[in-house]
C-alpha positions in Angstrom: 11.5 -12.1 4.9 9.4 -12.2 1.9 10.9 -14.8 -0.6 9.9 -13.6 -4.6 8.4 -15.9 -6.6 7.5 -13.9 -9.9 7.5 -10.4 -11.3 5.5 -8.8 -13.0 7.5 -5.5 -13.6 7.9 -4.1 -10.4 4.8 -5.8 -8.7 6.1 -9.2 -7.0 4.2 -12.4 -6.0 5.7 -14.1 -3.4 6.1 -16.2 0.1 5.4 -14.3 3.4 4.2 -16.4 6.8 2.9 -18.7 4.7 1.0 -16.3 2.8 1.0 -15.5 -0.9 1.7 -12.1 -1.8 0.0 -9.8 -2.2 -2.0 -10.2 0.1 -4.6 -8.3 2.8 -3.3 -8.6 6.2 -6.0 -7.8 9.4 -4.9 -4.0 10.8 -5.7 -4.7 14.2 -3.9 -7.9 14.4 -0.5 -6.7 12.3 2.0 -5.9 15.2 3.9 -2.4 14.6 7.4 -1.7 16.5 7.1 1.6 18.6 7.5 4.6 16.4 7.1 8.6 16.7 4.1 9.0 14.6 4.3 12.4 12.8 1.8 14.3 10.6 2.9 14.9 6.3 2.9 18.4 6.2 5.2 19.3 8.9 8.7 21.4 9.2 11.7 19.6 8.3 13.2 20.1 12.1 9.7 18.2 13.3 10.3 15.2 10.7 14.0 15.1 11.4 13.0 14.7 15.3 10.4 11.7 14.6 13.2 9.7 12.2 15.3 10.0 15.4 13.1 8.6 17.8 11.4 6.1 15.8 14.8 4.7 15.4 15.5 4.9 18.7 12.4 3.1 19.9 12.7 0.5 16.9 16.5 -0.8 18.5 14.5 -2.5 21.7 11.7 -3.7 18.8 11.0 -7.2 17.8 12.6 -7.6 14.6 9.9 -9.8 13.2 7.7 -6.9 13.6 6.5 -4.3 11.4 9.0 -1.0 11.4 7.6 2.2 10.4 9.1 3.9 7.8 8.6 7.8 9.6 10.3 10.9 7.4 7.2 13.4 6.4 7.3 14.8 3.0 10.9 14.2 3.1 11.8 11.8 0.5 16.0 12.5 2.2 14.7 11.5 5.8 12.3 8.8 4.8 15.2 7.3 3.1 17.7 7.5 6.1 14.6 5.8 8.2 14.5 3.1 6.1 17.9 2.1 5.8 18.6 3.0 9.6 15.6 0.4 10.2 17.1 -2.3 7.9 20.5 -2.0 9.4 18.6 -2.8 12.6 17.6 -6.1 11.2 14.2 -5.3 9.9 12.9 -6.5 7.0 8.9 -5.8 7.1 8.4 -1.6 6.6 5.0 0.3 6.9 4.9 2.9 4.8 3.7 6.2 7.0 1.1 8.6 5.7 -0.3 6.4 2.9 -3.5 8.8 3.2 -2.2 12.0 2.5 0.7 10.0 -0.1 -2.3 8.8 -2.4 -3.6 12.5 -3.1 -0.2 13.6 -4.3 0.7 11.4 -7.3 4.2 13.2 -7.8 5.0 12.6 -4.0 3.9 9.3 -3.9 6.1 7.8 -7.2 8.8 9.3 -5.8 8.7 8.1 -2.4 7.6 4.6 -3.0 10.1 4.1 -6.1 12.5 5.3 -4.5 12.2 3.2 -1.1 11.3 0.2 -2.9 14.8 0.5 -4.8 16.8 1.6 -1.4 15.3 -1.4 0.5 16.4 -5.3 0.1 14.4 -6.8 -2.5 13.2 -9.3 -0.2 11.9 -6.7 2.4 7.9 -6.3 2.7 6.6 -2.8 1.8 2.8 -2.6 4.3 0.1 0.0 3.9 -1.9 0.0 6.1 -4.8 2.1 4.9 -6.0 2.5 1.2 -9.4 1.4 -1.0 -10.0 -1.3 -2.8 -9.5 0.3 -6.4 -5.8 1.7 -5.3 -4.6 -2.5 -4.6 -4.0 -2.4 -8.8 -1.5 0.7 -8.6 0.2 0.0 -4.9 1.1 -3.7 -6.0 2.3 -2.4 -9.4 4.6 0.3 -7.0 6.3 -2.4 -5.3 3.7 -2.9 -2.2 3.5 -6.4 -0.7 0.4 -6.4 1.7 -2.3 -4.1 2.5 -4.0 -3.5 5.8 -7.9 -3.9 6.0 -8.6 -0.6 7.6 -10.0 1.1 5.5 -13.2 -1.9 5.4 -14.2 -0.9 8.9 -14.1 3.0 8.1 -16.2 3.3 5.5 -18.2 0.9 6.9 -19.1 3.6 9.9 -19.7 6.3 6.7 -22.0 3.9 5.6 -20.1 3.6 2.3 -19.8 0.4 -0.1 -16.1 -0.5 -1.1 -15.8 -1.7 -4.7 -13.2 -2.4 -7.2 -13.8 0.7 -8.8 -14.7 3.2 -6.6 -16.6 4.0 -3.1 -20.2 4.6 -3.3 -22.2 6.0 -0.3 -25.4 3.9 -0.3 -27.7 7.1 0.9 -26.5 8.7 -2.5 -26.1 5.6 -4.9 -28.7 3.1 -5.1 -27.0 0.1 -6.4 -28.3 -3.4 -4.8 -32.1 -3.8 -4.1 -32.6 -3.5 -0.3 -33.6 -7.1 0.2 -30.1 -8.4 -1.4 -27.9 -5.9 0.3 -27.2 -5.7 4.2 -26.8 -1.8 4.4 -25.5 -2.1 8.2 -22.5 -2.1 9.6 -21.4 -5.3 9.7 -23.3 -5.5 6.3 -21.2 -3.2 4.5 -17.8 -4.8 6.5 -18.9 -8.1 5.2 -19.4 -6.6 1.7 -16.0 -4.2 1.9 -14.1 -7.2 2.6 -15.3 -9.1 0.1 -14.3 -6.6 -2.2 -10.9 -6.1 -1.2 -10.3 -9.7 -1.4 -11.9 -9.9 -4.9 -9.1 -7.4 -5.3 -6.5 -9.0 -4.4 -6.9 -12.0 -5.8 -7.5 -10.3 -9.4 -4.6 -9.1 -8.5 -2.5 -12.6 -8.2 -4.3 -13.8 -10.9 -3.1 -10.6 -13.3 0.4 -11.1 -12.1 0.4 -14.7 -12.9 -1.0 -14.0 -16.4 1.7 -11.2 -17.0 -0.9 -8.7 -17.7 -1.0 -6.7 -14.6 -0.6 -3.4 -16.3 -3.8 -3.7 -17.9 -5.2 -4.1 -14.5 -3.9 -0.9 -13.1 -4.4 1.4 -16.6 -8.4 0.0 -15.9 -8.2 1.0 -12.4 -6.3 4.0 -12.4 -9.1 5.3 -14.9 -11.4 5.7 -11.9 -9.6 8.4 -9.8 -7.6 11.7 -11.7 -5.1 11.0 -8.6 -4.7 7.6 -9.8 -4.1 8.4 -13.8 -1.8 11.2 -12.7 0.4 8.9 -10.4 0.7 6.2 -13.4 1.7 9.1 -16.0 3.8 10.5 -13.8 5.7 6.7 -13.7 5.5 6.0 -17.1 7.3 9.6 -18.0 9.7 9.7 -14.9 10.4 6.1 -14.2 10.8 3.8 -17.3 13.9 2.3 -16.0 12.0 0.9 -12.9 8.9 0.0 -15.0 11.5 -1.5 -17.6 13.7 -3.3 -15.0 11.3 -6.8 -14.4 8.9 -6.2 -17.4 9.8 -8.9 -19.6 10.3 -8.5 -23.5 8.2 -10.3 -26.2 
């Protein structure tokens, strides 16, 4: 159970295994409860089918585990997951399809304001895949802890992580060769150390109460990003509104 500390409109800092949220979890160690995994862009009949068995599966599940959050482009079935998997006695949720979520701005305010106000308040939200420079927004949607996947990936693409964007090193000469380990476990060393720089901007933002400038700086990067923060500010204000505090 994630016990809230401070918030800094929606974002929350808080208390998780003895971590401080938000914070970057190891992928391969994070242990997921059996789900049906099930691709975005599917027919409702296909989504309706993986809601069922991942909620079958998740009843025989370690409740201390992660529960996966299953439902398509559904916002309806996603939803009904979610609240199925809490009645279960789970409180830790991974959020499915985080990839495909992150290039539809509209999609993924809905989905993630909406689940983040259906869940308990002291329930984790988990993605398990995303770049450095979407940390800002995700935290600011409600998002507890982020999976390190995404290090290792671009890592085999031979692509440098950074706070602001992704930069293949064949295409973008940015560190002198002798400073900058263009391997693999050069450029994992290097995306980790940027996702961590991240996240503890991040904390340090929150703490300070200006989080928001964080993600309008961020969010300036990607048109997906800038769309998904207008699309909150024009659709959402009561959300935004609920933990920002008034001066």
């Amino acid at each position: 159970m994630l016990e809230i500390t401070l918030h800094n409109g929606p974002a929350r800092l808080g208390k998780w295994n003895n971590l401080i949220t938000p914070t970057i979890l190891d992928s391969e160690e994070v242990a997921v409860v059996d789900d049906q995994a099930m691709p975005y862009e599917v027919p409702r009949a296909l989504a309706e089918w993986s809601v069922e068995e991942t909620i079958l599966q998740a009843q025989d599940g370690d409740r201390n585990n992660m529960a996966v959050i299953h439902g398509a482009k559904y916002l309806d079935l996603r939803l009904e997951c979610a609240t199925e998997l809490e009645k279960l006695g789970y409180q830790n949720f991974l959020v499915a399809n985080m990839d495909k979520l992150l290039k539809r701005p509209r999609d993924l305010v809905e989905m993630m304001v909406t689940i983040r106000e259906t869940v308990n308040p002291n329930s984790s939200l988990y993605v398990s895949y995303c770049n450095p420079n979407h940390i800002p927004l995700l935290s600011y949607l409600g998002v507890d802890l982020f999976g390190d996947a995404s290090c290792g990936y671009h890592a085999l693409l031979g692509v440098m992580l950074t706070p602001d964007g992704n930069y293949p090193v064949d295409e973008y000469e940015i560190c002198p060769a002798e400073n900058c380990d263009t391997s693999y476990s050069g450029l994992l060393k290097y995306n980790k150390h940027s996702m961590d720089f991240v996240i503890r901007e991040v904390k340090a933002h929150m703490k300070n109460g200006t989080l928001r400038n964080l993600v309008e700086m961020r969010c300036a990067s990607s048109p997906e990003t800038m769309a998904v923060l207008r699309i909150l500010d024009a659709d959402h204000s009561d959300f935004l509104l609920k933990y920002t505090g008034l001066y």
